[in-house]
N, C-alpha and C positions, 0 to 999 in steps of 0.2 A: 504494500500500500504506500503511497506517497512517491512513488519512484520519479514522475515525470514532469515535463511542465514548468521547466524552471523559468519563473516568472519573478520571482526576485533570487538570485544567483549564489552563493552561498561559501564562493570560493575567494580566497583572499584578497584582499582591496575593495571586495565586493561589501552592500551595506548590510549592518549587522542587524537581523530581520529580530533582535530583542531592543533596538533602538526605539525610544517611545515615541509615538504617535502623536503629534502636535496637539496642545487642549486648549489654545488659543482661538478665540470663535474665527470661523472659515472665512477665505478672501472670496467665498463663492456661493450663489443660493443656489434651494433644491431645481429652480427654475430651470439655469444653467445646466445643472448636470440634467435635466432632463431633455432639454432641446439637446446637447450633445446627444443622444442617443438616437438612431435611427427609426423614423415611424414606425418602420414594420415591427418592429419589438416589442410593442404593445400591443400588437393584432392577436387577438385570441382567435386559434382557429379549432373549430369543435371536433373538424376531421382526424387532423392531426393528433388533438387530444387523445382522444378516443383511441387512434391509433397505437402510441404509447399506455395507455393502459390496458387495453386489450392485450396486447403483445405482452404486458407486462406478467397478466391472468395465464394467458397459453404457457409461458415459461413459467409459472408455478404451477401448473396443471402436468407439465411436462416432468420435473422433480416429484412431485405430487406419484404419478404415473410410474416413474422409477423405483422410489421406491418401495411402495407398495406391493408393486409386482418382481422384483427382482432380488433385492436387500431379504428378504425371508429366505430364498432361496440359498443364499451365501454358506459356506459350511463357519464355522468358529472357527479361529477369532476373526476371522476376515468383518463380518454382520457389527462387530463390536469397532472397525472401523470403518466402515460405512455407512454405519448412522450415524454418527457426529460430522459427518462430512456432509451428511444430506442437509444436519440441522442446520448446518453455516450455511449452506448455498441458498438453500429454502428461507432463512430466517434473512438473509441479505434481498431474494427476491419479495419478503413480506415489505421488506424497508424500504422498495422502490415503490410500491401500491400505495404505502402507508405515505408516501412524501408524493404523492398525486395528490392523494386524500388532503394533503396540507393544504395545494395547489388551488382545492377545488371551495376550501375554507377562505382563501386571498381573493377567489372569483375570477381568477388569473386561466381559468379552464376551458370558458365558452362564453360567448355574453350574455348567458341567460342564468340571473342567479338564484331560479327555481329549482334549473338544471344539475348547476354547479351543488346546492346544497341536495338535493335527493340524492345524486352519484356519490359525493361525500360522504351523507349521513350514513350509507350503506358498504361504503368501502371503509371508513372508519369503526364502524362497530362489529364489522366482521373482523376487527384484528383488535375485541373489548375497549377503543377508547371512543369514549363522548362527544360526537361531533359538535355538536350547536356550543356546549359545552366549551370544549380547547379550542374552538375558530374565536370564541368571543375573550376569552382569556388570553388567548395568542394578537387579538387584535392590541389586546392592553399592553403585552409585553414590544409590539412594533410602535407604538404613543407612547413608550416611557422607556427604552432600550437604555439600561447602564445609567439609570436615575436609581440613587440610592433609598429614596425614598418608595417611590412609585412604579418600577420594575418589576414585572410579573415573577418571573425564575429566574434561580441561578443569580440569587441574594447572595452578595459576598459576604460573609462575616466579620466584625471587627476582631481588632486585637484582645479586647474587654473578654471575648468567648474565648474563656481559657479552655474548655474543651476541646478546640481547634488548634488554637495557637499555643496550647503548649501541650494539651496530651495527646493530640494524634499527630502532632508534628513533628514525625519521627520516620524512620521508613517502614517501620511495623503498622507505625499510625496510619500512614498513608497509603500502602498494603489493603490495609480495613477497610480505609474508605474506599477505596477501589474497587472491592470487591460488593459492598453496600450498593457504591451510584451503578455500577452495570447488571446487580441483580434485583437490586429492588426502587428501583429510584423511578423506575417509570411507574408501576402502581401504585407506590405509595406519595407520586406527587400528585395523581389525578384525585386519589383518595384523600390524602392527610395536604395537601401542600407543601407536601416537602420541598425544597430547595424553593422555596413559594415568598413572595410578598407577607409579611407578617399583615393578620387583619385582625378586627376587634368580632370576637363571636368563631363558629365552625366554618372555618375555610376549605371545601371540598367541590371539588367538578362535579361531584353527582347530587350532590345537597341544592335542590333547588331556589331556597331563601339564603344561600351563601354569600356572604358579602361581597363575592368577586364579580358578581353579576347584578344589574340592576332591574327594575322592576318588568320593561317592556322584553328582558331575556328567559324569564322563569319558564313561561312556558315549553318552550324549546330547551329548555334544561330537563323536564321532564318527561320529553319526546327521546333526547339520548340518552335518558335512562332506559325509559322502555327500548330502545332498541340492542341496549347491552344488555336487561334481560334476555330476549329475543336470542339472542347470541349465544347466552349459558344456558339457555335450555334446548337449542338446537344442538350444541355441544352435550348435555346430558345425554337426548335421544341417540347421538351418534356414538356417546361412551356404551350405550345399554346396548345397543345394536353392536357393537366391535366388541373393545374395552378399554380401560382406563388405559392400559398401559398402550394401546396401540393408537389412541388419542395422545397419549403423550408423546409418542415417534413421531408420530404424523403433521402435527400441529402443535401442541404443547410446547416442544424445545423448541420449532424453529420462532415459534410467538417470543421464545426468551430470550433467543439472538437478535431479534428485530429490536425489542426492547433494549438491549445491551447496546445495537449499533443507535437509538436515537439519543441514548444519553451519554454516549461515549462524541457523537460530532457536535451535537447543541453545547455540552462541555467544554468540549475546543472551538468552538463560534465564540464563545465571548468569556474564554479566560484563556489571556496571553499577559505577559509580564510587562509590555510594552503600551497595554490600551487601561485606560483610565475609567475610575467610575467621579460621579460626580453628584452631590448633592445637591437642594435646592437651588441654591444661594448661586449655584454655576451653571448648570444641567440646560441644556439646549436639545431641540428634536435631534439638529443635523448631527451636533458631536455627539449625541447617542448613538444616532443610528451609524456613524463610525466605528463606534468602539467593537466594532468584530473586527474578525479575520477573515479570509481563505487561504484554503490548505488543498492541497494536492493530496487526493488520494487515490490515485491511479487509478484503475479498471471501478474500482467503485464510485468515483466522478460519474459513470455514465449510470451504470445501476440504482446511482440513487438521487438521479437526474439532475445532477450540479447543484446540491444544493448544499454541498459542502465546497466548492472551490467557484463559488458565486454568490454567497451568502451577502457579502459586503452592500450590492446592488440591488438586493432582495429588502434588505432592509432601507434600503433610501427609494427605493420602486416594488412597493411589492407585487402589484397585478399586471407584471411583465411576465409570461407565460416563461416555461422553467427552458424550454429548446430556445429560448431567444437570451439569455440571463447571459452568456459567458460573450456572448456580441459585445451586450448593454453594458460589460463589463470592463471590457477594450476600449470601447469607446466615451466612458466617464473616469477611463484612469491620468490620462493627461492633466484634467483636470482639477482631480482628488488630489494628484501630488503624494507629499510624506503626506496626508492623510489617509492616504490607502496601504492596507497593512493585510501584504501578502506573506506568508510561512510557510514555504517549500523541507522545512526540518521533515524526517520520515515520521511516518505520522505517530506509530507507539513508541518512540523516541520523546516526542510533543508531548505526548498523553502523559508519560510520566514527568517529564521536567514541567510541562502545569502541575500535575497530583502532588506534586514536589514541590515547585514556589509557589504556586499561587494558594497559599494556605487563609489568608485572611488582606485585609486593604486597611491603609493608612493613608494620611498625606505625610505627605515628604518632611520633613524638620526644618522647622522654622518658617514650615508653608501649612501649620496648622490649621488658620484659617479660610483658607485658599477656596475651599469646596471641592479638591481635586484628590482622590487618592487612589491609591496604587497598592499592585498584589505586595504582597512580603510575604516571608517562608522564617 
């Protein structure tokens, strides 16, 4: 992963991709960087959508079909590696459906956004998460990106959490947490709010009266519940009818890979040692929506439709369809300057030196008041 594409260079004299990303407010508005970008790039086209997800369904239909019918067949130990192979390939192609499903939340899918949310609501709850739910959550986290206050997920912690900053901040410590954010951090943030905005009252994606949603949302909060019901009981019928354990092969593990791959790159979108978070006092849309990265990660750049080495222009344009993002991205980088913060490092090289420094955020000494602060480890 992370092989290719070297789009900022990494070899000596070349600049040092931990160099920080400017927090001075931009010599440029969204405006600009928008007309920089070519019409077509915001053409949503329904063919082509379609086409990528279809395609997407056949190639899980196709794994799906494998092994099913062949993997049984295998003598031991051969079967005892072959299923963990399936669940990565499988759980990597749920991650391409599941980042449509994103798509289709942005409205970035078709111009019709009746369309966009019925395909949604049913590509998302076939892999248990809450559409109406995480599109209206996710919209908040694109309105407050790297606002210390006001930031949906992937709340930095201060220094003050001595349970971060001093007792997991260890490589046993960070070990743990590793092993936490890639097994359990995708249900228990839809559930509990983990890595979540602190709220006053139960902050949960399935809790209807949740504070993260406002009054004209409830009800479409209680539509994607009914429809993850729907889910776990098509999922019962299909365990009563097989069995648990062949729902767990089939579906089960690769559902935990998918899960692993969306909090393992949302992770690395917006913690790098070099991008800033900023409170009130400072916090701007644009330098929010700066404060990411993109990262190269080879063959899975296309599997999970650039939305790991395009993120940057996702968040200053979201309903720019995902086969147009890596144009949109060429062509608003002249512009962006050192504001644009590309990381060619190989990517679980990345993953650990974040799991590693970016343990909690401060401002800088002597720039207490600033409203600006930054990872430390």
């Amino acid at each position: 992963m992370g092989a290719g594409g070297r789009m900022n260079d990494t070899t000596p004299g070349a600049k040092n991709v931990l160099e920080r990303v400017p927090v001075k407010k931009t010599p440029f508005e969204i405006s600009d960087l928008k007309k920089a970008i070519p019409l077509h790039c915001y053409k949503r086209d329904l063919l082509r959508s379609l086409y990528y997800l279809f395609g997407d369904i056949a190639i899980c239909f196709t794994w799906y079909y494998i092994a099913s019918n062949y993997i049984p067949l295998l003598p031991k130990p051969l079967n005892y590696v072959a299923w963990p192979i399936y669940w990565f390939v499988q759980g990597s192609s749920f991650m391409g459906i599941w980042s449509i499903g994103h798509d289709l939340g942005h409205h970035s899918f078709s111009d019709y956004q009746w369309l966009d949310d019925t395909i949604g609501f049913f590509v998302h709850s076939s892999f248990l998460t809450p559409y109406f739910s995480f599109k209206y959550s996710h919209r908040s986290h694109h309105a407050h990106t790297n606002s210390m206050e006001y930031d949906e997920v992937w709340i930095p912690k201060r220094k003050a959490d001595t349970f971060y900053s001093e007792i997991l901040n260890n490589p046993l410590g960070n070990m743990f947490m590793t092993c936490v954010r890639l097994l359990l951090s995708f249900p228990l943030y839809f559930t509990f709010n983990l890595h979540g905005r602190p709220y006053e009252g139960f902050a949960s994606h399935f809790y209807p009266q949740s504070p993260i949603f406002n009054d004209s949302e409830r009800l479409q909060i209680w539509l994607s519940d009914a429809g993850i019901l729907v889910a776990y009981y098509t999922l019962y019928k299909i365990a009563m009818a097989t069995s648990a354990t062949w729902l767990f092969c089939i579906y089960g593990a690769p559902l935990l890979v998918m899960n692993a791959h969306f909090i393992f790159f949302t992770f690395l979108h917006h913690s790098h040692p070099s991008l800033a978070h900023f409170d009130k006092r400072e916090w701007d849309w644009i330098r929010g929506a700066l404060s990411t990265v993109d990262r190269d990660y080879g063959i899975f750049n296309h599997i999970f439709h650039d939305v790991t080495n395009a993120h940057v222009v996702h968040h200053l344009i979201s309903h720019i369809p995902h086969y147009h993002t890596v144009e949109a991205t060429k062509a608003v980088k002249p512009i962006l300057g050192d504001y644009y913060k590309y990381d060619d490092t190989p990517i679980l090289k990345a993953f650990w030196r974040e799991t590693r420094d970016c343990i909690y955020v401060e401002p800088d000494e002597g720039a207490e008041q600033s409203g600006v602060y930054w990872f430390r480890k």
